[in-house]
C-alpha positions as CSV (number, residue, x, y, z in Angstrom):
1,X,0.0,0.0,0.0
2,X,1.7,3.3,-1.4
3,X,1.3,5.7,1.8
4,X,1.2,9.6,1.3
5,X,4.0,11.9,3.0
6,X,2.4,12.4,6.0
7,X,1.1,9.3,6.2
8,X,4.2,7.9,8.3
9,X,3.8,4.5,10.2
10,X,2.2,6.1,13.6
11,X,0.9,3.7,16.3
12,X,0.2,4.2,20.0
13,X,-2.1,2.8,23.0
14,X,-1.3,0.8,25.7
15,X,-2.3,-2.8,26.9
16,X,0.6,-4.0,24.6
17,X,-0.8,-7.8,24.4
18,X,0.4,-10.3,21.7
19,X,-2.9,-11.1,19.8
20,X,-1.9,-14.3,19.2
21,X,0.5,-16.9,20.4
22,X,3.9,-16.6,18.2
23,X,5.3,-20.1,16.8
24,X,9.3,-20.2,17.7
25,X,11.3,-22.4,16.1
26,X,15.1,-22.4,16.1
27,X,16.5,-24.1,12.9
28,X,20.4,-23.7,14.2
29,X,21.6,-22.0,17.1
30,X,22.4,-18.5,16.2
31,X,18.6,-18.0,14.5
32,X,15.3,-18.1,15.9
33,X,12.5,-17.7,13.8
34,X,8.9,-16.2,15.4
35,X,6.0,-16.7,13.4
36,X,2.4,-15.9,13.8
37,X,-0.9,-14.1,12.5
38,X,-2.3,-11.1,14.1
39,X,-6.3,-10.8,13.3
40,X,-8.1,-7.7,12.9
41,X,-8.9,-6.1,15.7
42,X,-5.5,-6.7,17.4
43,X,-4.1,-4.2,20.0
44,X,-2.0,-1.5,18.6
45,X,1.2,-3.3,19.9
46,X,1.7,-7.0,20.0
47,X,4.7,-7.7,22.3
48,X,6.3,-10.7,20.6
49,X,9.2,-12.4,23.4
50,X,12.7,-12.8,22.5
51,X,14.8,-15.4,25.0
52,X,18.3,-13.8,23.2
53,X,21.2,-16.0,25.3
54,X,24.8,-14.9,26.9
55,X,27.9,-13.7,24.7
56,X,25.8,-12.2,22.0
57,X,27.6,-9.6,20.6
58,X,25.4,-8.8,17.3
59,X,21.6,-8.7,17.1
60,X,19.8,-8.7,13.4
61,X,16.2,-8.7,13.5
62,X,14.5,-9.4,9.8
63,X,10.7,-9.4,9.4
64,X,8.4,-10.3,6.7
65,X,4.5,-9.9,6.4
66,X,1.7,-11.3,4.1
67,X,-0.3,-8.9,2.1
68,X,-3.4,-10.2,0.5
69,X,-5.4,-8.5,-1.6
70,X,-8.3,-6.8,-0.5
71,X,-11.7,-5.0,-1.7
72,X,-11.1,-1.4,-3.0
73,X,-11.8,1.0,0.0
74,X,-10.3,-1.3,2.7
75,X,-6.8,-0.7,4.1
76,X,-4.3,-3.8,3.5
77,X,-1.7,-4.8,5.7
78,X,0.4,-3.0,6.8
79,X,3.2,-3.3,10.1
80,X,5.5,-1.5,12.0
81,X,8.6,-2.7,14.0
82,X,11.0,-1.9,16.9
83,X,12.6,-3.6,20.2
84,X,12.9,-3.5,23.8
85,X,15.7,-5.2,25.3
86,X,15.9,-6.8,28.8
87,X,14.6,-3.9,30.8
88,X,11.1,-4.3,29.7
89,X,8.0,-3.1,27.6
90,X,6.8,-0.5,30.3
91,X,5.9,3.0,29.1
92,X,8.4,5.7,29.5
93,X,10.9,3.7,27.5
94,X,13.8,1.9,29.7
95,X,13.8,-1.2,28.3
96,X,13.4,0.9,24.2
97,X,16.0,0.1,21.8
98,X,14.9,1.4,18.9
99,X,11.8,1.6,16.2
100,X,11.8,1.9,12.3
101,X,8.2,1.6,12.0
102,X,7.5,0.6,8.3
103,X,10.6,2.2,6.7
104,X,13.2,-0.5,7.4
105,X,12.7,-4.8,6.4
106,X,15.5,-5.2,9.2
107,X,17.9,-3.9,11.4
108,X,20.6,-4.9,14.0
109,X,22.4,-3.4,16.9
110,X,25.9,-3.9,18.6
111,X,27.4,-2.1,21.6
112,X,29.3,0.1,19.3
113,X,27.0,0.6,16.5
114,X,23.5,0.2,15.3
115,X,21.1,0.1,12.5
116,X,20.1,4.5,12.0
117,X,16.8,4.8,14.5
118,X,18.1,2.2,17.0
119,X,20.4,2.5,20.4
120,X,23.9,0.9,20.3
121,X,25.1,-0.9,23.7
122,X,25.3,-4.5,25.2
123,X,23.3,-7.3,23.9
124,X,22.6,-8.5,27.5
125,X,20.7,-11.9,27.9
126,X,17.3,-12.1,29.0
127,X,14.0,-11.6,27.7
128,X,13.7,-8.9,24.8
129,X,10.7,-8.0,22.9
130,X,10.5,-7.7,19.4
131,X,7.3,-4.9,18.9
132,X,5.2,-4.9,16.1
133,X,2.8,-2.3,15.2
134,X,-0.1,-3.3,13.5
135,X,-1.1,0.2,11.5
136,X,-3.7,-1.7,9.6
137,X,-4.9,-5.2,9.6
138,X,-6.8,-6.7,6.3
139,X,-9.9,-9.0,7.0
140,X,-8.0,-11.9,6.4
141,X,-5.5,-10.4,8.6
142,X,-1.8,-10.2,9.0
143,X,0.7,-13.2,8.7
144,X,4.2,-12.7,10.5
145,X,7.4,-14.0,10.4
146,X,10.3,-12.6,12.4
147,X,14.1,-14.2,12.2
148,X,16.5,-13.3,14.8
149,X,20.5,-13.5,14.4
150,X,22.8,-13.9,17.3
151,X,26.8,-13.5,16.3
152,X,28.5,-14.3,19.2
153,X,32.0,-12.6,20.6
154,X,33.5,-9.6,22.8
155,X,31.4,-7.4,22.5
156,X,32.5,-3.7,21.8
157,X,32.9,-0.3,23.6
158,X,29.6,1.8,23.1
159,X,30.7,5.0,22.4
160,X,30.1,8.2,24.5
161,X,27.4,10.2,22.3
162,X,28.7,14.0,21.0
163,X,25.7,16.0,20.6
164,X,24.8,18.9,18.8
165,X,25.7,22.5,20.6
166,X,22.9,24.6,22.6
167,X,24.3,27.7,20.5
168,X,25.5,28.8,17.0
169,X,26.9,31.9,15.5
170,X,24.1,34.5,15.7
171,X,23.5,38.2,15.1
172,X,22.1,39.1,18.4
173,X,18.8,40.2,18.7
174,X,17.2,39.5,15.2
175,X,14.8,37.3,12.9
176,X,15.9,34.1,12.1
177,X,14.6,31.5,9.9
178,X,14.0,27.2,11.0
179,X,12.5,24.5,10.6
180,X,11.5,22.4,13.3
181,X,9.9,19.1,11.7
182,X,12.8,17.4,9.6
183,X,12.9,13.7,9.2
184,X,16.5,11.6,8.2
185,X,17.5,8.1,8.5
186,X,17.0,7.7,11.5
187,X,13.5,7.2,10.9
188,X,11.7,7.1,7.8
189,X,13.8,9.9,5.4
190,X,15.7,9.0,2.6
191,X,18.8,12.1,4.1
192,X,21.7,11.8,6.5
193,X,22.0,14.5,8.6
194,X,24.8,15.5,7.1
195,X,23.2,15.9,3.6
196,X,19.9,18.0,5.6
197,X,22.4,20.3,7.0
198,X,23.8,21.0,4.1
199,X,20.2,21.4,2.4
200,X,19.2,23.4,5.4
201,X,21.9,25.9,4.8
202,X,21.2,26.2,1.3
203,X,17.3,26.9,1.7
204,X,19.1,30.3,3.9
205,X,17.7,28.5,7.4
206,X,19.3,29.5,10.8
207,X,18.0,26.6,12.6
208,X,16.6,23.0,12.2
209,X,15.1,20.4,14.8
210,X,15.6,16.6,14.7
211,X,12.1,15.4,14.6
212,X,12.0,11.4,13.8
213,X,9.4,9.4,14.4
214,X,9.7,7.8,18.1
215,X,12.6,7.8,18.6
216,X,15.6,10.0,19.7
217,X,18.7,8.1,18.1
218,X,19.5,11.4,15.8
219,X,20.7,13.3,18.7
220,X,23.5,11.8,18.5
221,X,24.4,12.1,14.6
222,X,25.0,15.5,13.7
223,X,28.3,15.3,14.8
224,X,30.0,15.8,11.3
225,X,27.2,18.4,10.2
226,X,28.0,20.4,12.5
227,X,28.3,24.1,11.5
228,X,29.2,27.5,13.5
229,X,26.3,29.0,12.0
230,X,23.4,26.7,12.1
231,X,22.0,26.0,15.2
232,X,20.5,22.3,15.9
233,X,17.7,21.5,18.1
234,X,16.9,17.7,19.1
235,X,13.0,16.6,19.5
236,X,11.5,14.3,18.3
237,X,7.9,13.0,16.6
238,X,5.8,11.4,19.3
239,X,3.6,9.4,16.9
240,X,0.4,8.6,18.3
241,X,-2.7,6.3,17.1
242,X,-4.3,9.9,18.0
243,X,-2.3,12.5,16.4
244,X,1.3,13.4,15.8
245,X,3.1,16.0,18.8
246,X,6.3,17.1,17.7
247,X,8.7,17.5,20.8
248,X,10.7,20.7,19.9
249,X,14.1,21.3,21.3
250,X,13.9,18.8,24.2
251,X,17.7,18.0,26.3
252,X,19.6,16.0,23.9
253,X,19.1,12.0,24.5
254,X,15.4,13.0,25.8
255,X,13.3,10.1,24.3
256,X,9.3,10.5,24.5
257,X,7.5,7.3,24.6
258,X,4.5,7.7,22.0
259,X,2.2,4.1,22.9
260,X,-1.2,5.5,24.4
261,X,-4.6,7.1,22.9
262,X,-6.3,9.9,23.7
263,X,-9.1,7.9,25.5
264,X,-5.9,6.8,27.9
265,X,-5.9,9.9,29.7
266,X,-1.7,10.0,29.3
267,X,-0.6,12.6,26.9
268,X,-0.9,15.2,29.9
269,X,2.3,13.3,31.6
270,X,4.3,13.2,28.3
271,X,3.6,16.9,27.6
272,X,5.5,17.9,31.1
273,X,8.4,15.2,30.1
274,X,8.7,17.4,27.1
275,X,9.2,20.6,29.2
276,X,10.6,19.0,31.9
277,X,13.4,18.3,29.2
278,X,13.1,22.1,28.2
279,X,11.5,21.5,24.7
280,X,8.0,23.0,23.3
281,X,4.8,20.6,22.8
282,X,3.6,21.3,19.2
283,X,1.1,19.4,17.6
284,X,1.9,18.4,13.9
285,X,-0.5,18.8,11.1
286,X,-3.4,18.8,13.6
287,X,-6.1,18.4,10.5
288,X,-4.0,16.0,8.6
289,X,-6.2,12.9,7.3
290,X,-4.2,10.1,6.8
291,X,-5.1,7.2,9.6
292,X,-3.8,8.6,13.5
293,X,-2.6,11.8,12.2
294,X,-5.3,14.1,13.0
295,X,-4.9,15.3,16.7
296,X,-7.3,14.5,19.3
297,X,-5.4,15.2,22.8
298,X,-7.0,18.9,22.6
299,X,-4.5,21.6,23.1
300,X,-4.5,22.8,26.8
301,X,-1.1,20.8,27.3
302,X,0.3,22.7,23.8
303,X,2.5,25.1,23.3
304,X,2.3,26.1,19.6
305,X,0.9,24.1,17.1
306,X,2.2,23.0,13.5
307,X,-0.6,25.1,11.0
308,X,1.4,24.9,8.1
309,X,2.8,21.2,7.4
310,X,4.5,21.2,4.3
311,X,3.1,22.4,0.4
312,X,0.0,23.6,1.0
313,X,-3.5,21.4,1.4
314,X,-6.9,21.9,2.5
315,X,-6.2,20.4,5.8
316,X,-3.8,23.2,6.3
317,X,-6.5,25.5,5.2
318,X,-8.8,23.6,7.8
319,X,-6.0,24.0,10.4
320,X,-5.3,27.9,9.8
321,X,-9.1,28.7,10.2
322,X,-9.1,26.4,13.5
323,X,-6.4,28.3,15.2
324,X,-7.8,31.6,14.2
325,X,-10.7,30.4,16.0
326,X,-8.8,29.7,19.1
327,X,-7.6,33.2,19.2
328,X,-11.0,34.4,19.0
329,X,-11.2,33.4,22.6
330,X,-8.1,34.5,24.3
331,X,-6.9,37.8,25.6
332,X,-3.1,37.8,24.5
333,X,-2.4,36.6,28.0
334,X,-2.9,32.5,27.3
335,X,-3.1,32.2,23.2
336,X,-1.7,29.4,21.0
337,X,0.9,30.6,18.7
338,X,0.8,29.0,15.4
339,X,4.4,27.4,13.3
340,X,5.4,25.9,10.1
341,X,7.4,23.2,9.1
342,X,8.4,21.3,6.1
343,X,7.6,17.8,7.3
344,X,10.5,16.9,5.2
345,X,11.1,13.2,4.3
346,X,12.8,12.9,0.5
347,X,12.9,14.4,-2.1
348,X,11.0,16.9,-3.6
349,X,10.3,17.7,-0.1
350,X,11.9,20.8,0.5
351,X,13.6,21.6,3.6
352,X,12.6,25.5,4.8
353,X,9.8,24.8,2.7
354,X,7.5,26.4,5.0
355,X,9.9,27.9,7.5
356,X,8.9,29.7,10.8
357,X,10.8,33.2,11.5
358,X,11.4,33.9,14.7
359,X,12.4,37.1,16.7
360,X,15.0,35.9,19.3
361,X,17.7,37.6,21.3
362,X,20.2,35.0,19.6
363,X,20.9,31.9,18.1
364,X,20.6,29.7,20.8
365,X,18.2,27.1,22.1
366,X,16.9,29.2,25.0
367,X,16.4,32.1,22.7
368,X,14.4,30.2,19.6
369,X,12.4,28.7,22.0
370,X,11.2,31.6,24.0
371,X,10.5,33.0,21.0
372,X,8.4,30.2,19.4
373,X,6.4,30.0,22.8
374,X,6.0,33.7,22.9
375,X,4.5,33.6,19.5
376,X,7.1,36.3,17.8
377,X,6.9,34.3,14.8
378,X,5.8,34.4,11.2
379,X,5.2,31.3,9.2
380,X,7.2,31.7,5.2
381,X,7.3,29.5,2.1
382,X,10.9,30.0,2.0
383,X,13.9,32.5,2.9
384,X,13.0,34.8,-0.3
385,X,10.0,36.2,1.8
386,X,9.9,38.6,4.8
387,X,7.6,40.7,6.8
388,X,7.2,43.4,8.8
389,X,4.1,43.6,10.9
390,X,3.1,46.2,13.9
391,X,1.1,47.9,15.2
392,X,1.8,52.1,16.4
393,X,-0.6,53.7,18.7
394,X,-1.3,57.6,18.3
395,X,1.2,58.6,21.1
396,X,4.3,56.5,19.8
397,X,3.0,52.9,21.2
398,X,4.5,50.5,19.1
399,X,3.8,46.6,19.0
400,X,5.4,44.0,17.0
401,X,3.9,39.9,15.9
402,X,2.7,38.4,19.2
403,X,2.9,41.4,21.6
404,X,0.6,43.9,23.2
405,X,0.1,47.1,22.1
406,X,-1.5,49.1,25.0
407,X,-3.2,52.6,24.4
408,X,-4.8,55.2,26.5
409,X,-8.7,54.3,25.6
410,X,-10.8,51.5,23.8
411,X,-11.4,53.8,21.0
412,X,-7.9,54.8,20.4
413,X,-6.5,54.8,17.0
414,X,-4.1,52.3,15.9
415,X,-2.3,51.9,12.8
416,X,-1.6,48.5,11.6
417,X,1.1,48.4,9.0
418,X,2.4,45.6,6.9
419,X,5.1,45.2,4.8
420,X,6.4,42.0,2.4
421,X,9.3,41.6,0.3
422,X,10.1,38.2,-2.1
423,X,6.5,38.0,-2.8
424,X,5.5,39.5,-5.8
425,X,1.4,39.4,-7.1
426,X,0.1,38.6,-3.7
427,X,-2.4,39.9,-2.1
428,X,-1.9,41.1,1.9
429,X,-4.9,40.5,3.8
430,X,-5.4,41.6,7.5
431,X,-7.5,39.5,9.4
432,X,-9.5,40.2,13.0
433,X,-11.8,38.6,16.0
434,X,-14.3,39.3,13.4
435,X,-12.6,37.6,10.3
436,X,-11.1,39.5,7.0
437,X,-10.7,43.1,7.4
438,X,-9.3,44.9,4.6
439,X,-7.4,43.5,1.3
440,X,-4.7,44.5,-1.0
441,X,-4.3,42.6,-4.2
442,X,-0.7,43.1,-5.7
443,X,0.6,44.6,-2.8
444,X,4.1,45.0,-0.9
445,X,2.3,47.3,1.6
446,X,-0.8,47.9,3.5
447,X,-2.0,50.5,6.1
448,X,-5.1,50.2,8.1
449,X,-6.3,52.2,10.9
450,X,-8.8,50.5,13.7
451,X,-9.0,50.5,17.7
452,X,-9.0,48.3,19.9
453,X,-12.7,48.2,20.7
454,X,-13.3,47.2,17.1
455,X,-10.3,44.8,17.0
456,X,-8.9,42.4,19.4
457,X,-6.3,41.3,17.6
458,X,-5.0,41.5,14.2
459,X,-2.8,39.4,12.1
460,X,-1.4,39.4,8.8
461,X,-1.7,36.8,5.5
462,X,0.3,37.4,2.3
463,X,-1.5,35.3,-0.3
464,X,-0.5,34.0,-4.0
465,X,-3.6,34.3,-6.6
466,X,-6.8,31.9,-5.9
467,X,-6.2,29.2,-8.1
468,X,-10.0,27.5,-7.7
469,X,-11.8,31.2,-6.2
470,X,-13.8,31.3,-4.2
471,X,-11.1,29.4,-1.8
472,X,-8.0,31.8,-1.1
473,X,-4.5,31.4,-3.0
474,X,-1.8,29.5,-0.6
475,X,-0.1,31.7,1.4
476,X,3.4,32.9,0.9
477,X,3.5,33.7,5.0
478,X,0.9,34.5,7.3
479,X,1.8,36.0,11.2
480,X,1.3,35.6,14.4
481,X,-1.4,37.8,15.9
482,X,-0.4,41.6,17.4
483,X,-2.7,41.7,20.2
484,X,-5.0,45.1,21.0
485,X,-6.4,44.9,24.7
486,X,-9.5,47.2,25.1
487,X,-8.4,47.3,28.8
């Protein structure tokens, strides 16, 4: 089954039972073959035990999995993999080890070295677990067969892991330009992270984050892309059967376990692992329709979220009208600032393609991230396009993209100016609490006077020509709101 590129291999829940008994048989005694049938229906993890003996020094895990045909309309097979060595199954990830979800047919790992998305160290003995994620299950449903490898010796010295710095070579206080949902090797993209810094440079980016999909094994691989001038933030994709959170600029080697539902009641004690390891909870693609990708956790526990996932969709146009929405009901104390990211898996992917802009005091990971939670942002299709958005009271008040301007009286006038370069034939909308405000087709500037009693907030979209009117062109960039208290 050909999957879309956002429909990555999610799965999630707990009660990680095997559906069915597994058949082991060992046909010499460095190979153990498990194989099985998980029917329709089957939890979303089916724990499948590995006895692996003393003196192992190599894993390899292989695994292989019938695909019938099935009527048009209903989802084949389709199944996920990772491991979980001798410290258990239990959620907040001890005992992980490693997952490639669907991207990888088999992997191995070594104290010194391991398959790109899994954890290098000691093959210990004792009882492992092979994981497989069922993401879909035809009616017939889904034969297994899992081979395990054991090359015995010494084993090797796991190396210390060099990660990436917490600062790069900055201007001070200024805009710079990231994105903070990238995908490599280590999970289900076709890029080193070598190559995706060097693409990140060229798209004119300041910073990147090292999103894969469940697990945190990147971290540790940047080491030869490093540059003085780009700074790299480690996260990760918590992939849910309930919606994708991407963990933005958590410690490095923080790993966020991603097996529960919403019904499970569990995100909320993820959420504070992410900021308790100093990262940013934003939810990816929030309208996305591919199967577990559109978010159900709510947003109370968020701390941006991901509007703009990628070349723009409907779903993205779905997502910008929902966060607007949210706005509508805040004050500019507690609001949800809105991000962009490329989502970027192979090519033609585009890295920086969008890209949020951030005002920070410097390019470090403190600074990026207090300004992504403070929502001094702008979302842009690439580096060639930049804004300027504020807004000036009459008496000299001045407010920039996610601040408060405050004036002497409700009905005080305030000028909302906007300003785009590297967009040429777009039209600059402002939008309000009450929706579209004012236009400007083929624009690079527009004025607009209103007050705060008319206008709670105001925010800024820079849009290419409708393609299919009456729906809106994509955007080249839209803001973050500047915020007009009538108190």
């Amino acid at each position: 089954m050909a999957l879309t590129r956002r429909e990555v291999l999610a799965t999630g829940a707990s009660g990680a039972a095997a559906a069915a008994t597994p058949h082991l048989s060992a046909p010499s005694p460095d190979t153990r073959i498990l194989t099985g049938t998980i029917p329709p229906g089957a939890p979303d993890f089916v724990e499948i035990p590995l006895e692996v003996p003393r003196g192992v020094r190599e894993l390899r895990v292989s695994y292989t999995y019938g695909k019938p045909p099935v009527p048009p309309g209903t989802p084949g097979n389709a199944l996920d993999i990772g491991i979980f060595d001798q410290h258990g199954t239990a959620l907040g990830g001890r005992g992980f080890r490693g997952w490639s979800g669907g991207a990888r047919s088999e992997f191995f790992l070594r104290a010194d070295d391991a398959t790109p998305g899994y954890v290098p160290g000691p093959i210990e003995a004792g009882r492992w677990h092979v994981l497989l994620g069922p993401y879909t299950v035809a009616p017939q449903g889904l034969p297994y067969e899992i081979t395990a490898r054991f090359t015995f010796g010494e084993p090797g010295r796991t190396p210390r892991p060099v990660y990436p710095p917490q600062r790069a070579r900055g201007r001070g206080r200024a805009w710079y330009r990231g994105d903070c949902h990238i995908h490599s090797v280590h999970s289900d993209g076709r890029h080193t992270p070598t190559e995706i810094a060097g693409l990140a440079r060229a798209a004119g980016l300041d910073f990147i984050n090292s999103s894969e999909h469940n697990t945190h094994t990147a971290h540790a691989a940047w080491a030869d892309a490093l540059s003085p001038d780009l700074l790299i933030l480690t996260g990760e994709e918590i992939t849910t059967r309930t919606g994708h959170v991407l963990a933005v600029g958590t410690d490095p080697g923080t790993f966020v376990d991603w097996r529960y539902r919403a019904r499970e009641g569990r995100f909320g004690r993820f959420a504070r692992a992410i900021r308790g390891a100093g990262g940013l909870v934003v939810p990816a693609h929030p309208h996305a329709t591919c199967i577990g990708c559109a978010w159900k956790f709510g947003f109370d526990e968020a701390d941006a979220v991901e509007v703009w996932n990628g070349p723009w969709t409907p779903d993205d146009e779905v997502s910008l009208a929902s966060w607007d929405a949210t706005l509508c009901g805040a004050d500019g104390e507690r609001w949800l600032p809105a991000v962009a990211g490329s989502d970027h898996h192979r090519d033609p992917d585009r890295i920086g393609g969008p890209q949020t802009v951030v005002l920070a005091e410097d390019l470090t990971r403190q600074a990026v991230l207090a300004g992504i939670r403070a929502g001094r942002s702008y979302a842009a299709e690439s580096a060639q396009v930049t804004v300027g958005f504020e807004a000036v009271g009459g008496r000299g008040e001045h407010a920039g993209i996610g601040e408060r301007l405050r004036v002497a009286a409700p009905d005080a006038d305030v000028l909302i100016r906007l300003t785009v370069t590297g967009a040429p034939g777009c039209e600059l909308r402002l939008i309000t609490d009450l929706g579209p405000a004012v236009t400007a087709p083929d624009a690079t500037t527009l004025e607009w006077h209103t007050t705060p009693a008319r206008s709670a907030y105001v925010r800024a979209e820079v849009r290419h020509p409708a393609a299919t009117p009456p729906l809106p062109g994509a955007p080249a960039a839209f803001t973050n709101p500047v915020w007009l208290p009538a108190g």
